[in-house]
TITOR-799030 format. One record per residue: y, z, x of N, C-alpha, C in turn. Coordinates in nm, 2 decimals, decimal comma. Layout:
+--------+--------+--------+--------+--------+--------+--------+--------+--------+
!     ny !     nz !     nx !    cay !    caz !    cax !     cy !     cz !     cx !
+--------+--------+--------+--------+--------+--------+--------+--------+--------+
!      Y !      Z !      X !      Y !      Z !      X !      Y !      Z !      X !
...
+--------+--------+--------+--------+--------+--------+--------+--------+--------+
//
This chain:
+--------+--------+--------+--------+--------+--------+--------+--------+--------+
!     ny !     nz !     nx !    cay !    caz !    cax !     cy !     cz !     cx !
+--------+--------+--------+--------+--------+--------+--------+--------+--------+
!  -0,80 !   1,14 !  -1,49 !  -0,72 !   1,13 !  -1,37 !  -0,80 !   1,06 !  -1,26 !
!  -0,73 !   0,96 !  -1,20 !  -0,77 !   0,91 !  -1,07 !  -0,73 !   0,95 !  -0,95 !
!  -0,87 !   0,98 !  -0,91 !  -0,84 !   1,04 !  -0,73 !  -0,82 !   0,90 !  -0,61 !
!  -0,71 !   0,90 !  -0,56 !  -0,71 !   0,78 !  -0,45 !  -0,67 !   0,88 !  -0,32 !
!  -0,70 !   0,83 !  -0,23 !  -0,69 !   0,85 !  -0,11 !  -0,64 !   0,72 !   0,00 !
!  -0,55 !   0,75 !   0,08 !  -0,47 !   0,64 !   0,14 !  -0,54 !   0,64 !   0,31 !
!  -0,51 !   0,55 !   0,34 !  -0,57 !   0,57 !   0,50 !  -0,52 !   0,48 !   0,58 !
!  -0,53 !   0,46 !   0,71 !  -0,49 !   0,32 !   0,81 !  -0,33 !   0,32 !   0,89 !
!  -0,23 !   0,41 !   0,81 !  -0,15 !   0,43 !   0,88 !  -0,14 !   0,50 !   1,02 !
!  -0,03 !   0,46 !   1,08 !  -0,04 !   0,49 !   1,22 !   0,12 !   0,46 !   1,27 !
!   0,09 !   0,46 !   1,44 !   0,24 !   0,41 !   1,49 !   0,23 !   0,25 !   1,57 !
!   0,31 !   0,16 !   1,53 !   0,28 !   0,02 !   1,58 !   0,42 !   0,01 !   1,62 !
!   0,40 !  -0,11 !   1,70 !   0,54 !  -0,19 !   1,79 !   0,61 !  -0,29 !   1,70 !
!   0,73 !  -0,29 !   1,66 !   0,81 !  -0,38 !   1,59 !   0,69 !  -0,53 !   1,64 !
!   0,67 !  -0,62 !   1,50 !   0,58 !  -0,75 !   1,52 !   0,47 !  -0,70 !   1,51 !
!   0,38 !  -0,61 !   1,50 !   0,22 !  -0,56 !   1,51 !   0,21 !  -0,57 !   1,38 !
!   0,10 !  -0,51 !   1,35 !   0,03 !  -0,57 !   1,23 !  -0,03 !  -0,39 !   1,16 !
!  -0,06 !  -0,38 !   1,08 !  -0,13 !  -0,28 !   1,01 !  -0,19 !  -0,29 !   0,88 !
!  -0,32 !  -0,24 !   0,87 !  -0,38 !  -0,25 !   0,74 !  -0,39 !  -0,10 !   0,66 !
!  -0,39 !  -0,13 !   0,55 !  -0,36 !   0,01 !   0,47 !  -0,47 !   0,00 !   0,39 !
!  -0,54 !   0,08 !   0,37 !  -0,68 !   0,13 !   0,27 !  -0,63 !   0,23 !   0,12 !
!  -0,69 !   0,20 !   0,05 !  -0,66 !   0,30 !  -0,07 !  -0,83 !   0,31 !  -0,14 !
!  -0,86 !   0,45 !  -0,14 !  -0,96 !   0,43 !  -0,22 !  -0,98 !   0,54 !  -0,31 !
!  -1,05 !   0,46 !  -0,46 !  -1,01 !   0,52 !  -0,60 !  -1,19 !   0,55 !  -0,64 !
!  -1,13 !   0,65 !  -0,70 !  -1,23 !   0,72 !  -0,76 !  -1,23 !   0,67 !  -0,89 !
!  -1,33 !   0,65 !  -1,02 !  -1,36 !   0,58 !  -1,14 !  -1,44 !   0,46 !  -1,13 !
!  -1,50 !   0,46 !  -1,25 !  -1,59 !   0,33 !  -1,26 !  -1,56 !   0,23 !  -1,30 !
!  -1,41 !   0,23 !  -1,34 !  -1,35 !   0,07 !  -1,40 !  -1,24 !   0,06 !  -1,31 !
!  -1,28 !   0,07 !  -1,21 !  -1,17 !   0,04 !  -1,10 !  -1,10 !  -0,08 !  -1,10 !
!  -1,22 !  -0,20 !  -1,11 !  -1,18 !  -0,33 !  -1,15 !  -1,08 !  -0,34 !  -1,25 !
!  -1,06 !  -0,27 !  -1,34 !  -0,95 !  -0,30 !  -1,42 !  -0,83 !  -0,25 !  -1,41 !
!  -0,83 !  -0,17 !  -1,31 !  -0,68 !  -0,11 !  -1,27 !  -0,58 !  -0,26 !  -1,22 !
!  -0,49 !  -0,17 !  -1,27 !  -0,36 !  -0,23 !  -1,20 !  -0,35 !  -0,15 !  -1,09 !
!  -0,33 !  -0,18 !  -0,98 !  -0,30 !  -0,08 !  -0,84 !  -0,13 !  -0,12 !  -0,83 !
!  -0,08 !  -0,03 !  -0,71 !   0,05 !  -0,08 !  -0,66 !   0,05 !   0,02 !  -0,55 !
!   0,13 !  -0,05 !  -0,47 !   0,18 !   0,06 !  -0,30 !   0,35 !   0,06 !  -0,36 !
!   0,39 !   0,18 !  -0,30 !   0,50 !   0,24 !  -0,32 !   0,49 !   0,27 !  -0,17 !
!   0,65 !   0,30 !  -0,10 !   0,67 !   0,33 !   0,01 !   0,79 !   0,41 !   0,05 !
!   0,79 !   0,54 !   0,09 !   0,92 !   0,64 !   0,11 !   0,97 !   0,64 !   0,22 !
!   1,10 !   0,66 !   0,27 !   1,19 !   0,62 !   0,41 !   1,21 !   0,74 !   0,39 !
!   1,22 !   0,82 !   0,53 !   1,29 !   0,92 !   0,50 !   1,42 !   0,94 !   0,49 !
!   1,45 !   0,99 !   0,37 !   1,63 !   1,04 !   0,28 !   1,66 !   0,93 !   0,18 !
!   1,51 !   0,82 !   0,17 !   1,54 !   0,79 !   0,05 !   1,42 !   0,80 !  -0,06 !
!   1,52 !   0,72 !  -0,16 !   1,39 !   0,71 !  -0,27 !   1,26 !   0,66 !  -0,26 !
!   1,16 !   0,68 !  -0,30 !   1,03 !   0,59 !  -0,33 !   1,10 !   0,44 !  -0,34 !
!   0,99 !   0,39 !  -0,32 !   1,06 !   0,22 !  -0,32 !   0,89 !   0,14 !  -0,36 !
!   0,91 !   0,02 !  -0,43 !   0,81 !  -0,03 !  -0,51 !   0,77 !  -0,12 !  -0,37 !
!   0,62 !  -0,12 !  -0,35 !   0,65 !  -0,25 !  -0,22 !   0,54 !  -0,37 !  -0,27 !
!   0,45 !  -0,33 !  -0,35 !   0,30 !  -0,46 !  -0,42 !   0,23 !  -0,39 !  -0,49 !
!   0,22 !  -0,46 !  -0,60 !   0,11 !  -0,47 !  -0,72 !   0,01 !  -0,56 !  -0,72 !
!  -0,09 !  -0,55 !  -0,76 !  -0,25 !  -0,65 !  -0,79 !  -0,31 !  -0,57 !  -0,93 !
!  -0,29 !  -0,70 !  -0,98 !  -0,40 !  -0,68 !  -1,12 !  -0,50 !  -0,70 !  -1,12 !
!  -0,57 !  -0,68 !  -1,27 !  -0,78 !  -0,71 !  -1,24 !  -0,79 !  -0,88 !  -1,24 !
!  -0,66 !  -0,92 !  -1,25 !  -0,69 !  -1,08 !  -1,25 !  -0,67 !  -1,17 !  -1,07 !
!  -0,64 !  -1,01 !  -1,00 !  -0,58 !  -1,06 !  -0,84 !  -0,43 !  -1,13 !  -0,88 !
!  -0,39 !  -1,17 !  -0,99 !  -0,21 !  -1,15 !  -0,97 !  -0,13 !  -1,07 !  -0,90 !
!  -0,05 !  -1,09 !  -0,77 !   0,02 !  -1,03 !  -0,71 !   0,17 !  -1,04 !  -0,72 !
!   0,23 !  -0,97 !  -0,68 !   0,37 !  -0,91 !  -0,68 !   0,47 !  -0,85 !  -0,59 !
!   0,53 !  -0,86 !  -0,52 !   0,59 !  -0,79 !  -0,40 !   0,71 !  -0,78 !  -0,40 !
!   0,74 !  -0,65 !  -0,34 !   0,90 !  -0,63 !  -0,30 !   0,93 !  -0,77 !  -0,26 !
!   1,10 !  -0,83 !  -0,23 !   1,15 !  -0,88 !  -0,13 !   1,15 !  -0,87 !   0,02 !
!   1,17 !  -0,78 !   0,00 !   1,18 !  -0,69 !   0,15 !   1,01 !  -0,75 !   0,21 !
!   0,95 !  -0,75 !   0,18 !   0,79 !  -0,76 !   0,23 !   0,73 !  -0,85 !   0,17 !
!   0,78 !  -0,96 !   0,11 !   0,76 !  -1,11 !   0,09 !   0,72 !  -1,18 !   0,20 !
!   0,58 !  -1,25 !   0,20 !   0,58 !  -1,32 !   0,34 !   0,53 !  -1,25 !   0,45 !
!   0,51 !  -1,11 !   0,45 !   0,46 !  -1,04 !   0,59 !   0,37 !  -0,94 !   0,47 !
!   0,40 !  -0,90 !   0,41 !   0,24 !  -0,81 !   0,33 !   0,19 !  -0,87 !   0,21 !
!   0,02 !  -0,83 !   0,24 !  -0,05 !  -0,90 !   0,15 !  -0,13 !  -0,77 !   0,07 !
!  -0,14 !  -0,79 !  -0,09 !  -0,21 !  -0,67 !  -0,11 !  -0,35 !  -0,72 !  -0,17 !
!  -0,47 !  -0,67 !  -0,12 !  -0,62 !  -0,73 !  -0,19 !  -0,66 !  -0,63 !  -0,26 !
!  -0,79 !  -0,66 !  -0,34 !  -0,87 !  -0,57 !  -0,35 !  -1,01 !  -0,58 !  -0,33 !
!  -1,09 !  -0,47 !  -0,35 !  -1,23 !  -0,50 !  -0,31 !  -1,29 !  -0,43 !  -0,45 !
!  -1,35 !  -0,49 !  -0,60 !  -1,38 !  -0,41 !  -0,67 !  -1,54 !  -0,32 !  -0,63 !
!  -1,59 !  -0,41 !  -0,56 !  -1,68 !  -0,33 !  -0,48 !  -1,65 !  -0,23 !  -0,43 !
!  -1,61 !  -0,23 !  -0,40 !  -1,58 !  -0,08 !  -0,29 !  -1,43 !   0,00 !  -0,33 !
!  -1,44 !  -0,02 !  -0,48 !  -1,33 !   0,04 !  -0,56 !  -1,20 !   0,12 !  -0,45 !
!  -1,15 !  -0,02 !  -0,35 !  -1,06 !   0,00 !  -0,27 !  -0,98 !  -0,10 !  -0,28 !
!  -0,84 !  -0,06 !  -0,26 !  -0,72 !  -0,12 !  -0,29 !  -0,67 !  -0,17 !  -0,12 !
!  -0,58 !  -0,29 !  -0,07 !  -0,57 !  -0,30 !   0,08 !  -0,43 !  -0,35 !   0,06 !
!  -0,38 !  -0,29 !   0,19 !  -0,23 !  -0,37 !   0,21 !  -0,23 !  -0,39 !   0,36 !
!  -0,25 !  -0,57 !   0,40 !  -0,20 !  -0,56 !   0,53 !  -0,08 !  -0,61 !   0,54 !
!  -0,05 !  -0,53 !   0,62 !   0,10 !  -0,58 !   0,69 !   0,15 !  -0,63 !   0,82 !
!   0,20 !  -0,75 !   0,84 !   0,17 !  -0,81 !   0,91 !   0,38 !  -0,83 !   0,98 !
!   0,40 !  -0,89 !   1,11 !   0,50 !  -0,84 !   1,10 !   0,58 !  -0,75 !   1,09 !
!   0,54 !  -0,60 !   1,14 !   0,65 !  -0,51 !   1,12 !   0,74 !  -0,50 !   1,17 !
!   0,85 !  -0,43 !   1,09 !   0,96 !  -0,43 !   1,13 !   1,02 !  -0,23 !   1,11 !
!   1,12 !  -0,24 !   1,18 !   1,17 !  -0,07 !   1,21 !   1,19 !   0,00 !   1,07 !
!   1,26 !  -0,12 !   1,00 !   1,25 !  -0,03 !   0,83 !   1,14 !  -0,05 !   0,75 !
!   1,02 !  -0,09 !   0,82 !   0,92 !  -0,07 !   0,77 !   0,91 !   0,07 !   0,74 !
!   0,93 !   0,18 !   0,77 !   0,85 !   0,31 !   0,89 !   0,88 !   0,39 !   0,76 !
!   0,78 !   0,45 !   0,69 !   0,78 !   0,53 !   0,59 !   0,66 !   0,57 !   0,58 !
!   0,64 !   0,67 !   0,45 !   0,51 !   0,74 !   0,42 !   0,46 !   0,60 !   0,29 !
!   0,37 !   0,56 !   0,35 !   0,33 !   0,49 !   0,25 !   0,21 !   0,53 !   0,07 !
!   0,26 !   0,50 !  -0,02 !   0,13 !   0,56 !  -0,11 !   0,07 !   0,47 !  -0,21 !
!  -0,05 !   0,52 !  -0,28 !  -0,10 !   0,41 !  -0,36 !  -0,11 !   0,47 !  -0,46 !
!  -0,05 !   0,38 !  -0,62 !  -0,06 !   0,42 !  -0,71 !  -0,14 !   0,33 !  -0,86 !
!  -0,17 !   0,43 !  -0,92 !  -0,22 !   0,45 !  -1,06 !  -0,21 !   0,51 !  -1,18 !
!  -0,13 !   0,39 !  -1,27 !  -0,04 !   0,47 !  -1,32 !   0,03 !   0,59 !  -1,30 !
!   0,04 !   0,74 !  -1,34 !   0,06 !   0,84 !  -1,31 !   0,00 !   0,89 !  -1,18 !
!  -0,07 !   0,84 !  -1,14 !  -0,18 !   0,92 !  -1,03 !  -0,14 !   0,85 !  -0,89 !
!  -0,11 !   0,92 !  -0,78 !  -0,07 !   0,90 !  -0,67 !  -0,15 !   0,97 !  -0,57 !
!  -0,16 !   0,86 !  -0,44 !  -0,23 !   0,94 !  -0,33 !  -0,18 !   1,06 !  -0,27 !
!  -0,21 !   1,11 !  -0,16 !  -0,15 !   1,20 !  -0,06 !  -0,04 !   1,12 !   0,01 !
!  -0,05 !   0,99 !   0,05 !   0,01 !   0,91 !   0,15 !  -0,03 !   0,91 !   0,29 !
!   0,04 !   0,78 !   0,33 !  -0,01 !   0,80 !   0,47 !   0,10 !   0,70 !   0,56 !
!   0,14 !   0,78 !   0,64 !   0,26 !   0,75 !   0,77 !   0,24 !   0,63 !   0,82 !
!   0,34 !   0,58 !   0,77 !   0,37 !   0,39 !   0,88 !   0,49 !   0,43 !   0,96 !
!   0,44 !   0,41 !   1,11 !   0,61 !   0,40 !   1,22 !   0,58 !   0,27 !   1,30 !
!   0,72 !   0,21 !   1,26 !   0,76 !   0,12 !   1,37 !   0,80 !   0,14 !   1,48 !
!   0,80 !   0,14 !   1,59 !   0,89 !   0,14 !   1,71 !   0,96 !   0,03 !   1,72 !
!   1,08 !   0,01 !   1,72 !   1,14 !  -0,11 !   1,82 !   1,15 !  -0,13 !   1,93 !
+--------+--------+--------+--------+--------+--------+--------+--------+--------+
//
């Protein structure tokens, strides 16, 4: 089992910017597939970016163009910044592995 822990969320102005931290416990971190998931509240989890061990990325539509996801195998952390927000950004955001998910951590937009 992998332990991740999420961090960086906060409350920003519609157009501000936010960076999201994920960091994973294991020593082949590098070879994870990572991915961010993101919850609205009264809806479902929603898929928002993936990064493979080859840095291949992947993204919702919705967040095409305004979020970027890296990694740092050094520092067996996962990053999502987001750039551009917008009001339906505003969810609990989480990072996952395989089965294994963070606590999450609160993104609010204001308009």
């Amino acid at each position: 089992q992998v332990q991740l822990v999420e961090s960086g969320g906060g409350l920003v102005q519609a157009g501000g910017s936010l960076r999201l931290s994920c960091a994973a416990s294991g020593r082949t971190f590098g070879l994870y597939l990572m991915k961010w998931f993101r919850q609205a509240p009264g809806k479902e989890r929603e898929f928002v970016a993936t990064i493979d061990r080859n840095r291949s990325r992947y993204y919702a539509d919705s967040v095409k163009g305004r979020f970027t996801i890296s990694r740092d195998n050094a520092k067996n952390t996962v990053y999502l910044q987001m750039n551009s927000l917008k009001p339906e950004d505003t969810a609990v955001y989480y990072c996952n592995k395989d089965s294994d998910w963070g606590q999450g951590t609160q993104v609010t937009v204001s308009s």
